[in-house]
N, C-alpha and C positions, 0 to 999 in steps of 0.2 A: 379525350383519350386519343391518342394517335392511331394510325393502321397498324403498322408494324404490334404494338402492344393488344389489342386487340384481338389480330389473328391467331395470335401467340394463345391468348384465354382460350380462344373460338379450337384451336387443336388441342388444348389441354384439357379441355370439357370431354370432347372426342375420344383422347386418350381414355379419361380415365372411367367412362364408362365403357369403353373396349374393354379395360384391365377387370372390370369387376366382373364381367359376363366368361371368361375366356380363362381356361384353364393353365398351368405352366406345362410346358413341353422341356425345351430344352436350356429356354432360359425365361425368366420375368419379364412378361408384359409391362410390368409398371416399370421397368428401364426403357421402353421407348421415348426417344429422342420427342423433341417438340420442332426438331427442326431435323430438316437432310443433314447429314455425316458424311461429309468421305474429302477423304487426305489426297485426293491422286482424280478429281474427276477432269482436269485438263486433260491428261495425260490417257485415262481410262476410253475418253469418249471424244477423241483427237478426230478419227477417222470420219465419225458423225457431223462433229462441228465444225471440220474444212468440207466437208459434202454440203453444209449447209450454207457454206460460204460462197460455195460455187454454185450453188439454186440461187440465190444474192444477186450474184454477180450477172449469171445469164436474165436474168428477171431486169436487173438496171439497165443491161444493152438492151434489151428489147423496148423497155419505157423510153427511151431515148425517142423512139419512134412517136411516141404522144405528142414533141413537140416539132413535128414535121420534118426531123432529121431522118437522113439515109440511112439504115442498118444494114452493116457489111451481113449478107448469108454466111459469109466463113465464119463469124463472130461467133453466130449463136450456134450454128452446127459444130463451133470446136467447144464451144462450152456446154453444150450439152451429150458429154461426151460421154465413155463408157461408164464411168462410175454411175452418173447421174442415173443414166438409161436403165443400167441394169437393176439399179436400186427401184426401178419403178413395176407394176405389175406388166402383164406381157399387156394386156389391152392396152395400159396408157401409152408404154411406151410405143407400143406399133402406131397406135393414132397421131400421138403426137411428132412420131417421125414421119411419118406418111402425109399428114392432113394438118399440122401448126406451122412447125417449123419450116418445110419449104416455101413457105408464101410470104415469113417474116420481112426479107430480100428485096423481093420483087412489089408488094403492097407497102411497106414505107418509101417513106418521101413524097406521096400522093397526097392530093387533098380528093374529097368524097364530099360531095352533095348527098350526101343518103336518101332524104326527105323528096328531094325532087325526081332522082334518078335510083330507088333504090337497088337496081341490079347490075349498076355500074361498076362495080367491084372493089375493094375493098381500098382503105388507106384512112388516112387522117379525118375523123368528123368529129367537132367540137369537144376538141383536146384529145383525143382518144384515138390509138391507131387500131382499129378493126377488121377482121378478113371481111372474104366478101359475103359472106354468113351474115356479121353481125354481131358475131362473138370476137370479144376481145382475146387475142392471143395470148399477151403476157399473164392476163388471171385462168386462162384454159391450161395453159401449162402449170402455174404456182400451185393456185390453189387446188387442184384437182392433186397434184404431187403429195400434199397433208397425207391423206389417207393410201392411193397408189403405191406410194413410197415411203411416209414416214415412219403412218401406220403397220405397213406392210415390213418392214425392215424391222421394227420394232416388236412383231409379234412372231415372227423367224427369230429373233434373237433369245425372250423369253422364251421359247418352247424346242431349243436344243436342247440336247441334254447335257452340257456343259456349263449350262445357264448360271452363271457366278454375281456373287457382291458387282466385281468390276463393270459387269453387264447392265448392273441397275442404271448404272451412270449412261451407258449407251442410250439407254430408255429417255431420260430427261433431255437428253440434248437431241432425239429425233422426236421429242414432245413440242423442243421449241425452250425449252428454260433450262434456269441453272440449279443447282441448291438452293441459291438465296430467294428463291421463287419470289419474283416481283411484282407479280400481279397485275402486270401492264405495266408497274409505275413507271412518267415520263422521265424521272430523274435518276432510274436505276443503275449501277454502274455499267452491267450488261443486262440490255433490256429483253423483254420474252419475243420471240419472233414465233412465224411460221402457227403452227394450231393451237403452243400456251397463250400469241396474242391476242387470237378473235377469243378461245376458252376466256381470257380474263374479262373479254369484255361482255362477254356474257352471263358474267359471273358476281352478283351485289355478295359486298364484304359480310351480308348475312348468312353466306352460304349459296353453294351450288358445285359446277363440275368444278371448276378450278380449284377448291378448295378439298371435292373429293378425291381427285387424283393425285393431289400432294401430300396429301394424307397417306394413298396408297399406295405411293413409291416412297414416303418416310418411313412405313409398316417395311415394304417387303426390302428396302434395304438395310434394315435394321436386324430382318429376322434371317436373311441370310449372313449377315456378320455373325452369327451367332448361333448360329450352326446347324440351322434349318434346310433341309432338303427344299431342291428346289421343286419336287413333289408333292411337299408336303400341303396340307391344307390350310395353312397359314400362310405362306405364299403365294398360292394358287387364286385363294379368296382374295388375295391383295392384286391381284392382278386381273382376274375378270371385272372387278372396279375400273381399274385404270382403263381396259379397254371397252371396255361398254361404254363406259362416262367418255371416252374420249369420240368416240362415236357419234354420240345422241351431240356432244356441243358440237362436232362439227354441224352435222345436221340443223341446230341452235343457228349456224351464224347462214347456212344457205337458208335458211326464213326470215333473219333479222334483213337479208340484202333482200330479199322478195316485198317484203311491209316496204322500203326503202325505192326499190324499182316505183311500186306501187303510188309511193306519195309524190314520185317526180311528175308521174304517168296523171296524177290527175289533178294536176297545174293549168290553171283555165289560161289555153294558145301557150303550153312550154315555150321555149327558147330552146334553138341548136343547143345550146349547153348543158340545158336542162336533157336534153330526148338524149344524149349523148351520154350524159351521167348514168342516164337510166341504163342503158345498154352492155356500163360500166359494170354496175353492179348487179344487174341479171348476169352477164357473162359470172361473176363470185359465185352466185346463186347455184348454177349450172357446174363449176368448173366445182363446189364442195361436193355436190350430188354426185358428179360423175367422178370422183375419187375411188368412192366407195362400192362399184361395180367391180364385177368378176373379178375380185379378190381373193376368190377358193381358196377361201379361211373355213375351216369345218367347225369352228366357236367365234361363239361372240358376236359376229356382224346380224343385227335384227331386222335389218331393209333386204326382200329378196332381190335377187336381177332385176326377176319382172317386174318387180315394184316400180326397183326404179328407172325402167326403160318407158314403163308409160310416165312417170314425172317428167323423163325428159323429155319426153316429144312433146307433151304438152306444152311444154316452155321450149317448144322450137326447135330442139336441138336432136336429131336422127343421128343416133348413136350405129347402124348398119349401116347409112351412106349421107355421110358428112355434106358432103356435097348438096343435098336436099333440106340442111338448115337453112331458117328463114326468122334470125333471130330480127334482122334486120325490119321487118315489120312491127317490132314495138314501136319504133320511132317512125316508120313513112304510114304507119292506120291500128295509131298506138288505141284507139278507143276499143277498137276490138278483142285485142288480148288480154284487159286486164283480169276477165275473169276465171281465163285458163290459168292465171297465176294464183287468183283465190283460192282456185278448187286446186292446186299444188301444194299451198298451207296446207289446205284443212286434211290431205291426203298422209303428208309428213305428220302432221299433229297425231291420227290414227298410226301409223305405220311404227312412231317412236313412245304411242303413249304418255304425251305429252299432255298435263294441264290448262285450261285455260289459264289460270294464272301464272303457267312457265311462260304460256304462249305471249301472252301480254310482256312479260319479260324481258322477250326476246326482240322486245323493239328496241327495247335500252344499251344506249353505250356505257356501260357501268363504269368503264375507265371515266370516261367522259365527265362521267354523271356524280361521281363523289370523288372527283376529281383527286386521282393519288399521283402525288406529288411529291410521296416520303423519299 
């Protein structure tokens, strides 16, 4: 049986045990769609997916630096301009103006012995361009934006009081996907970016977030076409889904990149490339976690501050004076840290009420792994 027909069952099962538990309001449950509806989501959700095009676009200049090329500063300070900024919370954006992006400039085109010299300061170390922290800039800025901004734009939008059908569309495309929800697939026509594509991978075709939050924006944009308040309790319940679920996967892929640090980390004599890699994807690790900081969301978000301000110190990274990270010690006295990264799982696992068998899960690149290829 193929994916695509499958998934199809796997929401139609969904549906129709919704329909038998769930009263009629204003219109029949058992007319919801098995799939996203809308005639106009280019057009609806324009301003999101050129916003997402230019998080893209600044993310490629900046990788540019990976491979020991110059990055103009004017580049990334014009691309990360006011749309971008303002769409982010006041924390990221002040850090990342303040403490990323001016060092973009001046730290490319460097090469960095890290290992021998680790307080040499930042630039190119096996493949990876780095401040002098140790943290990778282009994943401090990206991925910490998911939540900062995606989320954060996304749950402003829901909770106007204008909140429309057309808005559901905004929602999908600051998720990262389309309608045709891909799943990751590598063959998609447009493929999932930004939090639907770590979500997919997090996500086996027998169910999980990917699956519940497509569900819950094919619910709530059905039941707003149809003339449900956006008040009401069928919308509302479709959308503390979306954003709970969107929450816990993010948290899902900063632990998948922690197992991942982990397995570089205890390579008997890694290689620069390997301690490099590592660094790669700690910076993921750190840049999902710190997304989700002082977002003064009064619902939904289930990681307090303080949660996760001691997470991140423990993985190095001093969220009150940046300057005092020291990510750069995974790789020049990596035997030491790795088990402040242990007791960071096991901290997320509590904190999200996560299974061990989610947790096991969450080592898996499900894309990868039942390779969709529809």
């Amino acid at each position: 049986m193929n994916f695509p027909k499958l998934l199809s069952i796997i929401l139609i099962l969904t549906v129709s045990l919704f329909s038998c538990n769930k009263d009629d309001n204003n219109t029949s449950v058992n007319t919801i769609p098995n799939n996203y509806q809308s005639n106009d989501f280019d057009s609806n959700a324009f301003s999101q997916i050129k916003l997402g095009n230019q998080l893209e676009a600044l993310v490629s200049r900046i990788g540019e630096g990976d491979e020991g090329l110059k990055v103009e500063q004017a580049d990334v300070d014009s691309l990360f301009n006011y749309k971008l900024s303002i769409g982010g919370s006041i924390f990221y954006t002040d850090f990342v103006e303040k403490e990323v992006l001016p060092l973009i400039g001046s730290e490319s085109g460097n090469q960095w012995d890290l290992v021998n010299n680790p307080k040499g300061g930042g630039g190119v170390f096996g493949g990876h361009l780095l401040s002098y922290t140790g943290f990778k800039h282009r994943e401090l800025i990206e991925k910490a934006y998911y939540m900062s901004g995606h989320y954060l734009q996304a749950y402003k939008i829901a909770y106007n009081p204008s909140f429309s059908s057309a808005d559901v569309d905004k929602l999908l495309a600051l998720f990262g996907t389309t309608p045709a929800f891909p799943m990751g697939s590598h063959n998609a026509q447009v493929k999932d970016r930004f939090s639907a594509k770590y979500t997919a991978r997090r996500t086996p075709v027998r169910g999980g977030f990917y699956l519940d939050i497509r569900k819950a924006l094919i619910f709530t944009k059905h039941y707003m076409e149809h003339g449900y308040s956006a008040e009401s309790d069928e919308v509302r319940d479709q959308l503390e889904v979306l954003f709970t679920v969107w929450e816990k996967s993010i948290a899902a892929s900063a632990i998948h990149n922690m197992y991942a640090t982990l397995d570089l980390l205890a390579k008997s004599n890694p290689t620069q490339k390997q301690l490099a890699d590592a660094l790669s994807t700690h910076s993921k690790s750190v840049a999902f976690i710190l997304g989700s900081q002082q977002l003064l969301i009064d619902r939904y978000i289930m990681a307090k501050d303080e949660d996760l301000e001691a997470v991140l110190s423990l993985l190095m990274f001093n969220d009150l004076d940046y300057s005092n990270s020291n990510a750069y010690l995974l790789a020049s006295d990596h035997e030491k840290h790795q088990q402040d990264i242990v007791l960071v799982i096991n901290l997320l696992q509590n904190i999200y009420d996560f299974s061990d068998g989610e947790m096991d899960s969450f080592k898996v690149n499900w894309v990868e792994e039942e390779n969709r290829l529809f």
